[in-house]
BATITI-276295 format. One record per residue: residue number from 1; residue in three letters; x, y, z negated of N, C-alpha, C, O, CB in turn. Coordinates in steps of 0.02 Angstrom, whole numbers, plus 32768, in hexadecimal, padded with zeros to 4 digits. Glycine has a CB too. Layout:
residues N
R  nr rest n.c1 n.c2 n.c3 ca.c1 ca.c2 ca.c3 c.c1 c.c2 c.c3 o.c1 o.c2 o.c3 cb.c1 cb.c2 cb.c3
R NUM  ALA    X    Y    Z     X     Y     Z    X    Y    Z    X    Y    Z     X     Y     Z
...
//
This chain:
residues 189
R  nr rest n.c1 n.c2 n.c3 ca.c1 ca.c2 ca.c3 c.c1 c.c2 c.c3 o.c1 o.c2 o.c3 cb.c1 cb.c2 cb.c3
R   1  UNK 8029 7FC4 8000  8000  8000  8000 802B 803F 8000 8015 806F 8020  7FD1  8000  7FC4
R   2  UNK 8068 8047 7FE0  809D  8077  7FDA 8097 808F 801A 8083 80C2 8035  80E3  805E  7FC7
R   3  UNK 80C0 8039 8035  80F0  804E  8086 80BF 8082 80B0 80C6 80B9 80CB  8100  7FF8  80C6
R   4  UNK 8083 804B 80A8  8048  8069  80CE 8043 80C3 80CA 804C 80E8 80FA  7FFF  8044  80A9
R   5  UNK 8035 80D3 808C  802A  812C  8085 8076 8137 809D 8073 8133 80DA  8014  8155  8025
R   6  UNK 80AD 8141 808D  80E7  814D  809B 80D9 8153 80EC 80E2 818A 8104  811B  8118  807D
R   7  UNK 80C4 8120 8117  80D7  8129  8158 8091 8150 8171 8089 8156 81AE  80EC  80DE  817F
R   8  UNK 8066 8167 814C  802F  8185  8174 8054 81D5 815F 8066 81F5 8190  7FCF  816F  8156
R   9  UNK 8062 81FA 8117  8085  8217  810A 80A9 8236 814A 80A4 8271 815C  809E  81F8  80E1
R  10  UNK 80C9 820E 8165  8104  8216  819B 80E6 8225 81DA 80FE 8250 81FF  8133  81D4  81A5
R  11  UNK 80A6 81FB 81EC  8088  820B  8218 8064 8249 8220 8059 825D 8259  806C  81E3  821E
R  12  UNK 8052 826A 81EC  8022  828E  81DC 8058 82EC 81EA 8044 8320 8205  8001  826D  8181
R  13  UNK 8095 82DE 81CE  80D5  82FE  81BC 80F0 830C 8228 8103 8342 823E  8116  82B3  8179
R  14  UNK 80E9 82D6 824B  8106  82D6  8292 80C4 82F1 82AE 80CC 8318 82DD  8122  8287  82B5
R  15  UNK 806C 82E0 8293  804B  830F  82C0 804A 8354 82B6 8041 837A 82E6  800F  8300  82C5
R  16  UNK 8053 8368 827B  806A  839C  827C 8080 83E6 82A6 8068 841C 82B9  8083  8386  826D
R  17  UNK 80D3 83AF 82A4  80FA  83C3  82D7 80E6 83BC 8320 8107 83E3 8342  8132  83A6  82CD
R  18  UNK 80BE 839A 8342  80B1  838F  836D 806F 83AA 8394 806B 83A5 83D1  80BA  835E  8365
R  19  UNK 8040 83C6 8370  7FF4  83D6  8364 7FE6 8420 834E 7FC4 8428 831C  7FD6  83A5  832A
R  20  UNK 7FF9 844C 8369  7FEA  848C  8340 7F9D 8498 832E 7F90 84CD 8311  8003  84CA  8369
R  21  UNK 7F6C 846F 833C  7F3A  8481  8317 7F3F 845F 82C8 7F1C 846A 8296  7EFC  846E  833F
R  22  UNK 7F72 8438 82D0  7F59  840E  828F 7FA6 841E 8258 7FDC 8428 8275  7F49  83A2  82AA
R  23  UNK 7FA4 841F 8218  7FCE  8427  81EF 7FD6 83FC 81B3 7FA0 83E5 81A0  7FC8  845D  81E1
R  24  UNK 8008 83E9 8191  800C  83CE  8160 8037 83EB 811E 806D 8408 811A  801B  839A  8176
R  25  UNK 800D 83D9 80F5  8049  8409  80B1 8046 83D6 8078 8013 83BC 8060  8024  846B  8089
R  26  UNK 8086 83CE 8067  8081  83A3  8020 8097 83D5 7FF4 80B9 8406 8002  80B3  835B  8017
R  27  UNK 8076 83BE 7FA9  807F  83F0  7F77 808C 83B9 7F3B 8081 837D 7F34  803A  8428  7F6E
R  28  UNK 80AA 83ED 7F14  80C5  83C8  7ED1 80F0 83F6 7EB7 8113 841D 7ED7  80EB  8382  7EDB
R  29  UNK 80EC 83F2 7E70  80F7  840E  7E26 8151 83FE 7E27 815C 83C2 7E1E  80BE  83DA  7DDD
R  30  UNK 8173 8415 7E2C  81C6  8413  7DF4 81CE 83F5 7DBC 81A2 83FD 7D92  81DE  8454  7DD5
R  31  UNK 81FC 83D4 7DAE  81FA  83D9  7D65 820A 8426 7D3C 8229 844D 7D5F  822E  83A4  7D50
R  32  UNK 81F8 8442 7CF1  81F9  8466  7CD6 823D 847E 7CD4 8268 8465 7CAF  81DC  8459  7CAB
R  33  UNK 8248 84AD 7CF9  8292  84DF  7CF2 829F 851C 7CA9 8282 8553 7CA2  828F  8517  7D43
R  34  UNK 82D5 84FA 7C7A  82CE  853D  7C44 82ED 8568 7C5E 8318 856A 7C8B  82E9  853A  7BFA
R  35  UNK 82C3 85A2 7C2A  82F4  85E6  7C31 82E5 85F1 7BE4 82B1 85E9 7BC5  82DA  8631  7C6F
R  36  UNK 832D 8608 7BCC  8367  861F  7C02 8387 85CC 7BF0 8381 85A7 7BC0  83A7  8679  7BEB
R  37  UNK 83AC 85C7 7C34  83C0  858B  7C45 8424 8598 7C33 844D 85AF 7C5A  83A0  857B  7C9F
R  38  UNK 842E 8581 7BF5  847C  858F  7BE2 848E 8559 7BCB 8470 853B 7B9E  848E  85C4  7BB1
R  39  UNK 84E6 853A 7BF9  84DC  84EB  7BD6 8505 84E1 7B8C 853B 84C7 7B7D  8500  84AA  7C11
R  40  UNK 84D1 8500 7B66  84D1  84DC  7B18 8491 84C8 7AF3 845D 84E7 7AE8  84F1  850C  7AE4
R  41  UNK 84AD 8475 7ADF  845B  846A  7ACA 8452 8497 7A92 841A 84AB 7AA4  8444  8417  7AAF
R  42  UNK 845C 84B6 7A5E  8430  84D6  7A31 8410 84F5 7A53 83D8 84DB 7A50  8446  84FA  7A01
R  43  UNK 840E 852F 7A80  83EF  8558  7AB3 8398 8526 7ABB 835E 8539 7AAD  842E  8559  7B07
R  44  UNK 83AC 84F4 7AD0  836A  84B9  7AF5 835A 84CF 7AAF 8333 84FF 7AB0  8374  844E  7B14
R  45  UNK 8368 84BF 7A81  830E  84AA  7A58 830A 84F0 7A3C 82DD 84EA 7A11  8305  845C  7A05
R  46  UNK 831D 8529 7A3B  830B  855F  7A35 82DE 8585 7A67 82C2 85BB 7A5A  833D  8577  7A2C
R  47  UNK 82D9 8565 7AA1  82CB  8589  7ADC 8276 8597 7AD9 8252 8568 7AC7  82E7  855B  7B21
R  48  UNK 8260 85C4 7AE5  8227  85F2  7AF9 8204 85F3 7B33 81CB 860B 7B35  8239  862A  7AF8
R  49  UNK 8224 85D3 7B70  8201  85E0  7B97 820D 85AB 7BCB 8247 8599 7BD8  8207  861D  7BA5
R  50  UNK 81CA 858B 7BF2  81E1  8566  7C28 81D9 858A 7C70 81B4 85BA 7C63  81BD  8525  7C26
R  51  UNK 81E9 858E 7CBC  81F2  857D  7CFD 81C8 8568 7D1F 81E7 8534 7D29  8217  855B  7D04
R  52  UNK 8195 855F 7D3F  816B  852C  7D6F 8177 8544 7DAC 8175 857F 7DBC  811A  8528  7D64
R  53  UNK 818A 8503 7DDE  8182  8528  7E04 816C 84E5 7E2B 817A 84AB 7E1C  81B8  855B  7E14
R  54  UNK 8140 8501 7E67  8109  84D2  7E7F 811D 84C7 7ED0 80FD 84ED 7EF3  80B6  84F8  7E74
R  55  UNK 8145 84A2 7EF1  814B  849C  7F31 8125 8495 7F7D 8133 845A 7F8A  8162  847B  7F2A
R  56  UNK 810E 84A3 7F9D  80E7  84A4  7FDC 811A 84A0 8006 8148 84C8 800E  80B9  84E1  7FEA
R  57  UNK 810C 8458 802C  8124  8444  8071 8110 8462 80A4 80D5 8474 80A2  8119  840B  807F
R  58  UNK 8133 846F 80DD  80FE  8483  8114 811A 8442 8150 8155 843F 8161  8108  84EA  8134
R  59  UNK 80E9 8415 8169  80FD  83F1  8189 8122 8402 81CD 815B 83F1 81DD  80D2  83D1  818B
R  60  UNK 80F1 842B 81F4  8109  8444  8235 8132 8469 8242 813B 846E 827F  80E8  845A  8252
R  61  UNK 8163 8497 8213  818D  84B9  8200 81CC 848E 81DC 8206 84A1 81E4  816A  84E7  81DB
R  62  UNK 81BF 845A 81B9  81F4  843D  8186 821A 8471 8160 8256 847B 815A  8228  8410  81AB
R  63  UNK 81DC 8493 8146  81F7  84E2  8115 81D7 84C0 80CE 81A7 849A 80C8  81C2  854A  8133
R  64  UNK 8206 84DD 809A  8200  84D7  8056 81DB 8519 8033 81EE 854D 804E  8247  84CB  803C
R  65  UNK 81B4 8521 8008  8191  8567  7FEC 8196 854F 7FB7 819A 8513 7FA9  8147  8584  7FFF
R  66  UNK 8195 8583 7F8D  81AA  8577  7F43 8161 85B0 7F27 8147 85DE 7F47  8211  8596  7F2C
R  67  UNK 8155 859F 7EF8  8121  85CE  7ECD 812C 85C7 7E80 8114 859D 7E59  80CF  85B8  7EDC
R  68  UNK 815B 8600 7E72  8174  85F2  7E36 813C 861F 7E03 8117 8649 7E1B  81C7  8609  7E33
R  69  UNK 813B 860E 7DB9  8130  8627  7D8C 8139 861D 7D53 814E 85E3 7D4B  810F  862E  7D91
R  70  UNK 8131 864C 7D01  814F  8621  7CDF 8109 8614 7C99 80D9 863B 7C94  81A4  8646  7CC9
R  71  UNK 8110 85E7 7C77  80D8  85D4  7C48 80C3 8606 7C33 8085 8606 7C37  80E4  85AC  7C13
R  72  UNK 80E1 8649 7C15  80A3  867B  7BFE 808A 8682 7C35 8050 868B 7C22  80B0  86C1  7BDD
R  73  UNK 8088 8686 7C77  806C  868F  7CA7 801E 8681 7CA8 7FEC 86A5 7CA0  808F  8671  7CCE
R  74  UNK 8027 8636 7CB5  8000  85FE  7CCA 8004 85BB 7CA9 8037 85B7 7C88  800E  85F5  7D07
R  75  UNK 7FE7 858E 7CA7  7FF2  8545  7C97 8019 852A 7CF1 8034 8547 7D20  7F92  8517  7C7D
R  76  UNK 8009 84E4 7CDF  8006  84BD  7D14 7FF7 84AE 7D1A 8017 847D 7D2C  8013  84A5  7D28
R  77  UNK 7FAA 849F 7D22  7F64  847E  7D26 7F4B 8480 7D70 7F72 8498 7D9A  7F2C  84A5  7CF6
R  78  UNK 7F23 8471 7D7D  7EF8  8468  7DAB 7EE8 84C2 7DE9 7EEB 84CE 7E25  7EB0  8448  7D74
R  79  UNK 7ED9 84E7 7DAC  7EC9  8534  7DB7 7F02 8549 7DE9 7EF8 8569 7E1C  7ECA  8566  7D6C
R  80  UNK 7F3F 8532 7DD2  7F76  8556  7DE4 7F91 853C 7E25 7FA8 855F 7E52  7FA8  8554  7DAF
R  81  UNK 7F87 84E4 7E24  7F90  84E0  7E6C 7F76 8502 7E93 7F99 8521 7EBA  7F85  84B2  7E83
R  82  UNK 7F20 850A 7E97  7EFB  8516  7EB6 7F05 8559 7EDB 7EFB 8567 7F16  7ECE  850C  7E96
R  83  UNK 7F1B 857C 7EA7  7F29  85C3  7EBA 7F6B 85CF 7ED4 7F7E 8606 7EE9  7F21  85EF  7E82
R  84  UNK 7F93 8593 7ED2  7FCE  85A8  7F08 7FD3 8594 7F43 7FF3 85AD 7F70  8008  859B  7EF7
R  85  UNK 7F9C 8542 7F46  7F7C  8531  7F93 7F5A 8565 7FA7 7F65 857D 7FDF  7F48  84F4  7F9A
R  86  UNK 7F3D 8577 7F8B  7F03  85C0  7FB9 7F2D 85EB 7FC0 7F37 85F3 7FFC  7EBB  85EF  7F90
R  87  UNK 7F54 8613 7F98  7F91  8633  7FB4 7FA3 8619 8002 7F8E 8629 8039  7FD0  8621  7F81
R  88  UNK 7FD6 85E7 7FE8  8000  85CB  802D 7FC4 85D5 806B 7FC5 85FA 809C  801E  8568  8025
R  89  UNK 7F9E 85B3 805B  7F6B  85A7  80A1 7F55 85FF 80B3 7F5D 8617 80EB  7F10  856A  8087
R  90  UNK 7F44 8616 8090  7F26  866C  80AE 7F56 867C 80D3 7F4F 868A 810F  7F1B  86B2  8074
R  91  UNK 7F90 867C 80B3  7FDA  86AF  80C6 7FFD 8687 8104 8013 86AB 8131  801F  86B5  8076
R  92  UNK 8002 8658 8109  8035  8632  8128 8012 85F3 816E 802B 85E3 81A4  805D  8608  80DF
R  93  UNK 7FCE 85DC 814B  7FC9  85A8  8186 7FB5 85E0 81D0 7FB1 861D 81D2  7F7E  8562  8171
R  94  UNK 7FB0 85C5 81EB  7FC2  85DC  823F 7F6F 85D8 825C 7F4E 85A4 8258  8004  8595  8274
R  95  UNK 7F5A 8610 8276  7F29  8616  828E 7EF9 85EE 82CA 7EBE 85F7 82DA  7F36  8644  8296
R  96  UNK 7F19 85CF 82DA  7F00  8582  8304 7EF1 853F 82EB 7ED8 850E 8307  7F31  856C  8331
R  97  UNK 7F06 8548 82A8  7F0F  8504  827C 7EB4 84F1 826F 7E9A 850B 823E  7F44  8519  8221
R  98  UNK 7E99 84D4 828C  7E5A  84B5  827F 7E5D 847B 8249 7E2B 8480 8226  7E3F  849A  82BF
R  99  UNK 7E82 844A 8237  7E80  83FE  821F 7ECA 8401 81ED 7F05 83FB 81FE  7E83  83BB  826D
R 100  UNK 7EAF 840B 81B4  7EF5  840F  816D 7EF2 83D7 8141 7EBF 83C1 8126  7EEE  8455  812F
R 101  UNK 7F35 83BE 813A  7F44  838D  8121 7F7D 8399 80EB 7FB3 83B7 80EC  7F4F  8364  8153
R 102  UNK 7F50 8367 80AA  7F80  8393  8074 7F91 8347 805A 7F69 831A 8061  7F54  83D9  802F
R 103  UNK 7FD7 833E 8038  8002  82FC  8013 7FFC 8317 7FC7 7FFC 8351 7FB2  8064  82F2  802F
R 104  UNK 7FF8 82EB 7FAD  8012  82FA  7F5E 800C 82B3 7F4A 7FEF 8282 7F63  7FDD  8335  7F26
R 105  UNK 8037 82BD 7F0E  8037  8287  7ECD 7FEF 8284 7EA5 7FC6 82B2 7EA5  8074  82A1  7E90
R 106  UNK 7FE8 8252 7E89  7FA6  8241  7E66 7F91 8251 7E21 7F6F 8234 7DF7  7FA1  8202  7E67
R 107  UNK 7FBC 829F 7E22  7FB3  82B4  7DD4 7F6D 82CB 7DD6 7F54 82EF 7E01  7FEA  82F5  7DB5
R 108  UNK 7F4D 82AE 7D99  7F16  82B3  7DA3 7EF4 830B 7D80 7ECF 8331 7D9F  7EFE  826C  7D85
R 109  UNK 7F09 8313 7D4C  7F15  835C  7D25 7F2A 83A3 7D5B 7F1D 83DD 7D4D  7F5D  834D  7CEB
R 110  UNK 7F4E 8389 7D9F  7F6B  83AD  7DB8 7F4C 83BF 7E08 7F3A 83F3 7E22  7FA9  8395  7DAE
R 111  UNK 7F4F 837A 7E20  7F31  8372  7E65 7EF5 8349 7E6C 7EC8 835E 7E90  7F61  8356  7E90
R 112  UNK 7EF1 8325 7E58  7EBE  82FF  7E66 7E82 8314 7E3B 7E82 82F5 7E05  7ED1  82BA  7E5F
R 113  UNK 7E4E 833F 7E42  7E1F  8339  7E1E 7DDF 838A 7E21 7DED 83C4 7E2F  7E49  8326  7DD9
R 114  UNK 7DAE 8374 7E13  7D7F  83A1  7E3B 7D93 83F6 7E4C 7D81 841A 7E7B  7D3B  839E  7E10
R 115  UNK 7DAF 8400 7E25  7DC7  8442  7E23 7DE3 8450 7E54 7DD2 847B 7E7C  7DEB  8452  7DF6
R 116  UNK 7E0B 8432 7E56  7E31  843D  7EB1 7E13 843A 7EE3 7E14 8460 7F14  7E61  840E  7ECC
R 117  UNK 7DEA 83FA 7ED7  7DBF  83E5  7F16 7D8C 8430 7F35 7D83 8446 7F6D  7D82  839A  7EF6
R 118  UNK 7D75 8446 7EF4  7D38  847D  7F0E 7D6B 84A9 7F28 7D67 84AB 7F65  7CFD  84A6  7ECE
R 119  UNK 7DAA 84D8 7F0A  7DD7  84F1  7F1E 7DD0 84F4 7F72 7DB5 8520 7F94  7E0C  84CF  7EFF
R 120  UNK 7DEF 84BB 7F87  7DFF  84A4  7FCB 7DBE 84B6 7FF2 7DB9 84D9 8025  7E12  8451  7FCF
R 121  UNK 7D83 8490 7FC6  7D4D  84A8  7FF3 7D2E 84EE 8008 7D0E 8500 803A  7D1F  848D  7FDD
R 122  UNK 7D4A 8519 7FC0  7D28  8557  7FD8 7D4F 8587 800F 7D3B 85BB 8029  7D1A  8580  7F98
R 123  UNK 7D90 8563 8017  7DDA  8579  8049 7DCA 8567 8083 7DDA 858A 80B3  7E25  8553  803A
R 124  UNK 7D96 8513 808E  7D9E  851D  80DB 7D40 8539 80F8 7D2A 853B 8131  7DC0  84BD  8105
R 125  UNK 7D1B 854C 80AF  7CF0  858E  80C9 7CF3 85C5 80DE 7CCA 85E5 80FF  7CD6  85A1  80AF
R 126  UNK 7D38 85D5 80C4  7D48  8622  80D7 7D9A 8637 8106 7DBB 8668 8116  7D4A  864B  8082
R 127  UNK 7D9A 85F8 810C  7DD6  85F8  8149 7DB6 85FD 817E 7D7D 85E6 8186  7E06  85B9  8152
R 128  UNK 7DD4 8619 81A7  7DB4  8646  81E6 7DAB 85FC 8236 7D7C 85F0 825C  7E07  86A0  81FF
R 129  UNK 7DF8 85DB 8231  7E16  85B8  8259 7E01 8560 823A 7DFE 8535 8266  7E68  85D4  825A
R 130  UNK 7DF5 854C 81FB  7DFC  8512  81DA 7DB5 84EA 81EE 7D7F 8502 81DF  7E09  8520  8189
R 131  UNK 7DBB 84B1 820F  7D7C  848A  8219 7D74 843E 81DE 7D41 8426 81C6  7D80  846F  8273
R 132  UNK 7DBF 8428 81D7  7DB4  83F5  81A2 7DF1 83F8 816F 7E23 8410 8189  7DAC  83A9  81C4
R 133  UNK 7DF7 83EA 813E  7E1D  83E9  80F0 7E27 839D 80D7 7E03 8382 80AC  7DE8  8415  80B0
R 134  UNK 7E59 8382 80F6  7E5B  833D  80DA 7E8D 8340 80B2 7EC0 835F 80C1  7E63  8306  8107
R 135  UNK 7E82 8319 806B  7EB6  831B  8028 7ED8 82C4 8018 7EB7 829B 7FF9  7E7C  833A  7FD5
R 136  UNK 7F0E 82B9 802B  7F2E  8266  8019 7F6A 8280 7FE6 7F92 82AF 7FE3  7F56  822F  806E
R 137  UNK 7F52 8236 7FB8  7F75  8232  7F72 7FA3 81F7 7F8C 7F8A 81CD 7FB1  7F3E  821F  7F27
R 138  UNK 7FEF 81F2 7F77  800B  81BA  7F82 8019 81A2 7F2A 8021 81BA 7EF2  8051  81C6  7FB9
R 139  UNK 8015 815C 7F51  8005  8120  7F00 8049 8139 7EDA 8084 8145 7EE8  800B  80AA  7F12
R 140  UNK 8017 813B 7E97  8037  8143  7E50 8071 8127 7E47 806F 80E9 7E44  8012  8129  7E1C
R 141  UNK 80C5 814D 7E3F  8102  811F  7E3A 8121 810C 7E72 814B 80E1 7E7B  80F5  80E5  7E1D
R 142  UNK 80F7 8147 7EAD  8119  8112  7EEC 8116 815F 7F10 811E 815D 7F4D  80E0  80BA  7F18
R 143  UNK 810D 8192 7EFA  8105  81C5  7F27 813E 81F6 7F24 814B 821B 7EF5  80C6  81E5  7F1D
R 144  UNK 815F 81F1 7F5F  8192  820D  7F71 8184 822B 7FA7 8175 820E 7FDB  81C1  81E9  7F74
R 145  UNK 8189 8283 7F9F  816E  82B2  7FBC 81AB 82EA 7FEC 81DC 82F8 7FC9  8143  82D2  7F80
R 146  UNK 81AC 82FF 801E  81C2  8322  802C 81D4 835B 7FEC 820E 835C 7FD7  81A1  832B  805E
R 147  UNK 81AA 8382 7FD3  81D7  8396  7F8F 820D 8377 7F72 823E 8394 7F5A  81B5  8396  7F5B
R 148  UNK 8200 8334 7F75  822E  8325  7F46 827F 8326 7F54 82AD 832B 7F2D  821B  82E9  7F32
R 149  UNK 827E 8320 7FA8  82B8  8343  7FBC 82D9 838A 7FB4 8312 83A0 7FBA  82B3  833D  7FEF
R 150  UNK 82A3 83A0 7FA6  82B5  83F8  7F9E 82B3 8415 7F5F 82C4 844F 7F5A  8282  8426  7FC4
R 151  UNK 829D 83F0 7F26  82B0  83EE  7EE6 82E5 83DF 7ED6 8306 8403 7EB0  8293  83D1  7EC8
R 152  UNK 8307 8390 7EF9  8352  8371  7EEF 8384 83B6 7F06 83B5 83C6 7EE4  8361  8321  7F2A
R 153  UNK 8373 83D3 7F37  83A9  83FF  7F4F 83A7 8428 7F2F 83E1 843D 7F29  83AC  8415  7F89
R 154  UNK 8371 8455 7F03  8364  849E  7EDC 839A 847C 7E92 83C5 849D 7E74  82F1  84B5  7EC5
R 155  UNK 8389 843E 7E87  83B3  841A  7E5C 83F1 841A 7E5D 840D 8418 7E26  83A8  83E4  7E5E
R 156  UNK 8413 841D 7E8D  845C  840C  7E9B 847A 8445 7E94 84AD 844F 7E72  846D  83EF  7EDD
R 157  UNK 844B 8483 7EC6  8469  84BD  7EB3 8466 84D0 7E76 849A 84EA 7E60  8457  84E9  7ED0
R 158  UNK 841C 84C9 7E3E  843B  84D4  7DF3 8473 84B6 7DE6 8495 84E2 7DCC  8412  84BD  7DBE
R 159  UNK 848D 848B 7DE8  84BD  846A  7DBC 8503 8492 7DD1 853A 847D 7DC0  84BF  8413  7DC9
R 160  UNK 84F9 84D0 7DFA  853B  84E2  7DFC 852C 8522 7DE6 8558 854C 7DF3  8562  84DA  7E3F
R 161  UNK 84EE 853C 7DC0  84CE  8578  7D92 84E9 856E 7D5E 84ED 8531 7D56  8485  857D  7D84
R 162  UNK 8506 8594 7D27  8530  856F  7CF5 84DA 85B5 7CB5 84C4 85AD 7C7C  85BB  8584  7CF9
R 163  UNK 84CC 85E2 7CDF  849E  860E  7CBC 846C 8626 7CD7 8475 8648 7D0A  84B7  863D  7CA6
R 164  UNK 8432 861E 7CC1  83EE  8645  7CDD 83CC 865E 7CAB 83BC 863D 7C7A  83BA  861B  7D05
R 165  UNK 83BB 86A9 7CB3  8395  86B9  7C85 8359 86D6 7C8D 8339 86F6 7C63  83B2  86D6  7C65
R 166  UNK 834C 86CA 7CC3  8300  86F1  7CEE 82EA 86C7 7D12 8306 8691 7D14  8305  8733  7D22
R 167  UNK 82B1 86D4 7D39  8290  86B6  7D5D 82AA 86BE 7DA6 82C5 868F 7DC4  8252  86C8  7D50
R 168  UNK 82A5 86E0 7DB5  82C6  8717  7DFA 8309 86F7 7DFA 8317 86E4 7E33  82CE  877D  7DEA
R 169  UNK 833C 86EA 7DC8  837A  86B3  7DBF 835D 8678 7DE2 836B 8666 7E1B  8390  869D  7D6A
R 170  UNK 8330 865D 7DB8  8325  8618  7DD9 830B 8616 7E39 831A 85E9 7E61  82E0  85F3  7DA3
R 171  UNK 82E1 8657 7E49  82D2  865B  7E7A 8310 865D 7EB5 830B 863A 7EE8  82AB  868B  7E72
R 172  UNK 834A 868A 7EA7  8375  869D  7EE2 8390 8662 7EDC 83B2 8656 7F0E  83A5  86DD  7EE4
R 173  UNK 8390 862F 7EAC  83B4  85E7  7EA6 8383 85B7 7EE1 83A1 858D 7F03  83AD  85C3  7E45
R 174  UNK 8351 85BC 7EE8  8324  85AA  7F15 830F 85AE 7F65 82EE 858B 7F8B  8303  85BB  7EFD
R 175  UNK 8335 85EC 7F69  8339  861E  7F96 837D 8618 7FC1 8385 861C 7FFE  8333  8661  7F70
R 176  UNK 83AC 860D 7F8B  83F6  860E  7FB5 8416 85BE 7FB3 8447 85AE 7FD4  8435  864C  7F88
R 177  UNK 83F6 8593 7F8A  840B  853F  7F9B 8409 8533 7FDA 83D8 8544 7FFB  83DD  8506  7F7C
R 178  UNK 843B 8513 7FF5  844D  84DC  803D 840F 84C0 8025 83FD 84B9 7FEA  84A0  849B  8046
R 179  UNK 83E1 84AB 8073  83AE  8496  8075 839E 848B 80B8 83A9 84BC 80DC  838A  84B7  8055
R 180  UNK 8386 8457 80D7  8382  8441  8127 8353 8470 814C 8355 8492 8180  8364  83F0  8132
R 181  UNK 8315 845C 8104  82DB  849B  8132 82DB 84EF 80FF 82F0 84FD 80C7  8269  8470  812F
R 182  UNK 82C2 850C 8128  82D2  8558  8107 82A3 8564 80C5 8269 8551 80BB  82BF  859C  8144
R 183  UNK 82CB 8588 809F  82A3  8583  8054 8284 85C7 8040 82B0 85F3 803D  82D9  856C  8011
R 184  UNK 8250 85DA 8034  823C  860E  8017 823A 8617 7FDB 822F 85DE 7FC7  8210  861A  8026
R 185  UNK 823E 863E 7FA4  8216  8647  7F58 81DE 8685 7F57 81ED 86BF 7F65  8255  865D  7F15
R 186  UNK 819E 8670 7F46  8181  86AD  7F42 816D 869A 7EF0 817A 8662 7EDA  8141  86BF  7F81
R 187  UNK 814B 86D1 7EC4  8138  86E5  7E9B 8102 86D4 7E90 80DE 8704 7EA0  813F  8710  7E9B
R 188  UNK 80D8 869D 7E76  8098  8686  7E5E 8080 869D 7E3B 809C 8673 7E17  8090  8659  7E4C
R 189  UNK 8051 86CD 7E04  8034  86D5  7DCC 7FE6 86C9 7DCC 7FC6 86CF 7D98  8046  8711  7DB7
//
């Protein structure tokens, strides 16, 4: 069942590229980035504040988007995806795009669950160009997402951050990492 989503994933990722009416975007959550990020553990359990930052694939592009924010902000719930898919999609999908196709993991608190769903629906009421909104979850423990390539790399470049003490830190870290497809950071709240 994995292989199976994995290779529709892929398929879904090449029509994309191939189909300008049609688009695909996978989305998914980071793990929690501290700030300020200094490497001594006393610092960690003193720390105040976490990082989120929420990734959007763009299939037909093989572009990375970042939507950072930090916990006084927002949670990471459901609300917050929603509002950075509707973001991405207003600002960014392409005015011919009739048929959207979105990937995620099977967090259920996060992606999977009515809140989003109405979200999506009231997006492709008021999208001008959007005729259908299809949403695939890949199986629990097995979902390996285009993010997750572009997290590993935002990763690599931390590890040669020795200090962050802002957000906007963590962003130009996002912004200026070696990365295959081109990376944006915008500002979520």
């Amino acid at each position: 069942m994995a292989k199976s989503l994995q290779n529709q994933l892929r398929t879904d990722m090449e029509l994309a590229k191939n189909n300008p009416t049609v688009e695909t975007l996978t989305f998914d959550l980071q793990k929690t980035l501290p700030l300020p990020r200094i490497p001594t553990n006393i610092v960690f359990y003193k720390r105040q504040l976490w990082v989120y930052n929420l990734g959007i694939h763009t299939g037909s592009k093989d572009e990375a988007h970042c939507n950072v924010w930090v916990e006084g902000e927002a949670g990471r719930g459901a609300q917050e995806v929603g509002s950075c898919l509707i973001k991405h999609i207003t600002e960014r999908l392409d005015d011919n795009v009739k048929f959207l196709i979105l990937w995620s993991d099977s967090c259920g608190g996060q992606n999977r669950n009515i809140k989003l769903i109405l979200m999506l629906k009231a997006m492709l009421n008021e999208h001008p160009s959007l005729d259908q909104i299809n949403i695939k979850f890949l199986e629990s423990g097995h979902s390996f997402l285009p993010n997750d390539t572009d997290f590993g790399k935002i990763e690599c470049a931390l590890k040669r951050q020795q200090r962050l003490y802002t957000p906007d830190d963590y962003i130009h870290v996002m912004k200026t990492c070696k990365k295959k497809s081109n990376a944006c950071a915008q500002d979520e709240k």
